[in-house]
C-alpha positions as CSV (number, residue, x, y, z in Angstrom):
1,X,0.0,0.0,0.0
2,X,1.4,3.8,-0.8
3,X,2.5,5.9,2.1
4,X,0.4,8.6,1.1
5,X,-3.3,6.3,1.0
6,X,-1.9,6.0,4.8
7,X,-1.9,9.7,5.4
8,X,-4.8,10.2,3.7
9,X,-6.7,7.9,5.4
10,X,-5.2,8.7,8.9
11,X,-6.5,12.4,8.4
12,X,-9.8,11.6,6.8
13,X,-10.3,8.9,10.0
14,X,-9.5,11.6,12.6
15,X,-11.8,14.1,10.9
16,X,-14.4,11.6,10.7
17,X,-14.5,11.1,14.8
18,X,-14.1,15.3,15.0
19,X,-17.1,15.6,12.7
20,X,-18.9,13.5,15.2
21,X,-18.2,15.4,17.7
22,X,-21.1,18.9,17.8
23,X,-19.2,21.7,20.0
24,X,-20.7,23.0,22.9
25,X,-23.1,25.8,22.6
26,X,-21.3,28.0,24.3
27,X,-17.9,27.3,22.5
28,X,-19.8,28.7,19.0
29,X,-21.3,31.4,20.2
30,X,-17.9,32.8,21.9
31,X,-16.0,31.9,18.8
32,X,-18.9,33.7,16.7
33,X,-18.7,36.7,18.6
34,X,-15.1,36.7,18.1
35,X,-15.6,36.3,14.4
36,X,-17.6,39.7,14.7
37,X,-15.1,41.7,16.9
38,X,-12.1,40.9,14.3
39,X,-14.4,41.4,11.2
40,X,-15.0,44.9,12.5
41,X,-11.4,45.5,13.1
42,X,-10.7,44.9,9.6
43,X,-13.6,47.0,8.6
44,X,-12.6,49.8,10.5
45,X,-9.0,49.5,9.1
46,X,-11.1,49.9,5.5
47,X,-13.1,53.3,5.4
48,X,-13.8,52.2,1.7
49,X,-15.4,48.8,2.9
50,X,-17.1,50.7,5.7
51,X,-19.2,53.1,3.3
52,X,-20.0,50.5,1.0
53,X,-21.3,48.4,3.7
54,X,-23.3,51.4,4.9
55,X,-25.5,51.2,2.0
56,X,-26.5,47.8,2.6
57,X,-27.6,48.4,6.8
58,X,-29.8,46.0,8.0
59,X,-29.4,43.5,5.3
60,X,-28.4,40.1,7.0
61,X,-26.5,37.5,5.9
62,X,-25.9,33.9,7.0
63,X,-23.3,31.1,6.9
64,X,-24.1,28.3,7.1
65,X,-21.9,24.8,6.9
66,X,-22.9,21.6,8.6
67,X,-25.2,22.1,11.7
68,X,-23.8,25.3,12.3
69,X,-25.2,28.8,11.1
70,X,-24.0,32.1,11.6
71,X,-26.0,35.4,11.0
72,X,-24.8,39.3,10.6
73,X,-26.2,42.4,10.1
74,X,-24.8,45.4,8.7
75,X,-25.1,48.4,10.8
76,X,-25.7,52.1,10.0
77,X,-21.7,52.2,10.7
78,X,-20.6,50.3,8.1
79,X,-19.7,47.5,10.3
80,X,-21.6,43.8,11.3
81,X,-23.4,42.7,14.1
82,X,-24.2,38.9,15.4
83,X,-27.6,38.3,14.7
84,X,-29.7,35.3,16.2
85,X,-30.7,33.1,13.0
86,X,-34.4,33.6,12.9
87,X,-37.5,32.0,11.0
88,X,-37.1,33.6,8.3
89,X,-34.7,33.4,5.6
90,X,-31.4,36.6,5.6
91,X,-31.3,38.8,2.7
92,X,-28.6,36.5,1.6
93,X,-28.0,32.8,2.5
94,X,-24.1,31.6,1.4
95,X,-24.5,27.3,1.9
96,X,-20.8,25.8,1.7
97,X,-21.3,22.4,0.5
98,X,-17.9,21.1,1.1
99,X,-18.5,19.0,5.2
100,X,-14.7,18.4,5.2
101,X,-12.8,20.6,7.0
102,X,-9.7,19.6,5.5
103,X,-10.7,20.3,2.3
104,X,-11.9,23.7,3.2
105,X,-8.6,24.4,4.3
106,X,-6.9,23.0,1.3
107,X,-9.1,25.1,-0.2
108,X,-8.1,28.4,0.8
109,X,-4.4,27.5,1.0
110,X,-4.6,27.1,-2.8
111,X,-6.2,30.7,-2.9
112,X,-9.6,29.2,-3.6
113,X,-13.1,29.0,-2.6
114,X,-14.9,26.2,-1.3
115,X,-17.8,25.0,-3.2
116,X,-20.6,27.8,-2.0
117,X,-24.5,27.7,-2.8
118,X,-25.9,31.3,-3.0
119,X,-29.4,32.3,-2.1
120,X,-30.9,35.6,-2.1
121,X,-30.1,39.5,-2.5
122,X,-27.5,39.4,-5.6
123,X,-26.5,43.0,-4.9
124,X,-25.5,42.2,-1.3
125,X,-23.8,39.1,-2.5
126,X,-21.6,41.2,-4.7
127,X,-20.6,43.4,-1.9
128,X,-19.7,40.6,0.0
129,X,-17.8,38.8,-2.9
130,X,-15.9,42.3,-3.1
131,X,-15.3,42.7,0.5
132,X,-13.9,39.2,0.1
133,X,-11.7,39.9,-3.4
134,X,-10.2,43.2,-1.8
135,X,-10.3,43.5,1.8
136,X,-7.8,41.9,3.6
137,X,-6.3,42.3,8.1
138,X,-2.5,44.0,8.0
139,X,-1.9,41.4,10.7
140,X,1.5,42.8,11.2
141,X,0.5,46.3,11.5
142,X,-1.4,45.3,14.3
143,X,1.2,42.7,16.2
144,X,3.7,45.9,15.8
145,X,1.9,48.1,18.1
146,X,1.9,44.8,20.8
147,X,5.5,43.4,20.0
148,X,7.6,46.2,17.9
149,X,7.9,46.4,14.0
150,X,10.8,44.1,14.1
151,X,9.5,41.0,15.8
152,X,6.2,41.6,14.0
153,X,8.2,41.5,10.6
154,X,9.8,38.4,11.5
155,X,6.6,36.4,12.9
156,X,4.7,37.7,10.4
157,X,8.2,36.2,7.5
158,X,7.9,32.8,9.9
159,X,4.2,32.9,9.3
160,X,4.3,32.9,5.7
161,X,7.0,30.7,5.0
162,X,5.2,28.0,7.1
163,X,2.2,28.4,5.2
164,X,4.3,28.1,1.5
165,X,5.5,25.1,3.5
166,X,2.1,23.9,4.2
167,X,0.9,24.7,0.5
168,X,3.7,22.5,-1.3
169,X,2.5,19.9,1.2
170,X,-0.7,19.9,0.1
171,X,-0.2,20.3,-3.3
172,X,2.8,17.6,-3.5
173,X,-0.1,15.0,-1.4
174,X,-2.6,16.1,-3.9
175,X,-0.1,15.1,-6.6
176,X,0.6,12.0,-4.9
177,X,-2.7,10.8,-4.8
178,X,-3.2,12.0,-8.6
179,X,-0.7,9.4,-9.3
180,X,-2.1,6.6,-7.2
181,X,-5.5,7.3,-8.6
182,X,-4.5,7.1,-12.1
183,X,-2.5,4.1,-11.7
184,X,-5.4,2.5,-9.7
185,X,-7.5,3.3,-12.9
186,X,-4.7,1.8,-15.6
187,X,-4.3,-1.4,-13.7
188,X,-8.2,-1.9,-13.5
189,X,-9.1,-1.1,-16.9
């Protein structure tokens, strides 16, 4: 058997058994509200974001993946709110249909989106794709004003390298498997 079916399936097995497992209430609605705190910190960083956003206040949209949905509103600031997910349906409903979390993160360390369903307002869902395309967190900016510009620059250069590390990983396994696949399929047919 190829090394790499062993990774595979050792990863797949363990996210299997973590799938299983529903976090506590509490857990996602802490995380959530974190979510919102550091999506309003990047929106503040972004007065552009900000007044588009302004023209969409009040509009909800909701996440949802699994069991688990998340709802925001856009406020009269330009910014989000956490919004209890009601009876009826947000202004704009984004599904991702991808239940692997692994995936997901392959994913966006290939620079790509999951496979999303969209439902609903097609203007807001352009602001949104937009916000996504062109807003992004100056992480170091902000780890400067805790730890200096010069350890910021070098966490920040450890950061990336680790996730170009991570991304030839992925890329070489996905290769890997390619190969395996394909020669599974020549010695069957």
């Amino acid at each position: 058997m190829n090394p790499l079916d062993n990774i595979k399936e050792m990863a797949f097995s363990f996210e299997r058994r973590m799938l299983g497992v529903k976090p506590p209430a509490w857990l996602l609605d802490e995380g959530q509200q974190k979510i919102v705190l550091i999506l309003n910190h990047v929106l503040k960083q972004e007065p552009v974001a900000s007044e588009r956003l302004k023209r969409q206040k009040g509009k909800t949209v909701e996440l949802r993946w699994n069991d688990i949905e998340f709802r925001i509103a856009f406020t009269p600031a330009g910014l989000v709110e956490r919004v209890l997910p009601l009876a009826e349906m947000a202004d704009l409903v984004l599904h991702i249909h991808e239940n692997s979390p692994l995936m997901i993160m392959q994913h966006l360390m290939q620079g790509t989106k999951p496979p999303i369903r969209i439902e609903g307002d097609v203007q807001l869902a352009a602001e949104v794709n937009w916000l996504i395309d062109h807003v992004r967190w100056d992480f170091e900016s902000d780890l400067a004003r805790i730890c200096g510009d010069e350890a910021a620059r070098l966490t920040v250069q450890i950061a990336t390298q680790c996730a170009y590390a991570l991304r030839e990983f992925a890329r070489t396994v996905q290769q890997g498997l390619q190969v395996v696949k394909t020669g599974k399929q020549h010695s069957n047919g």
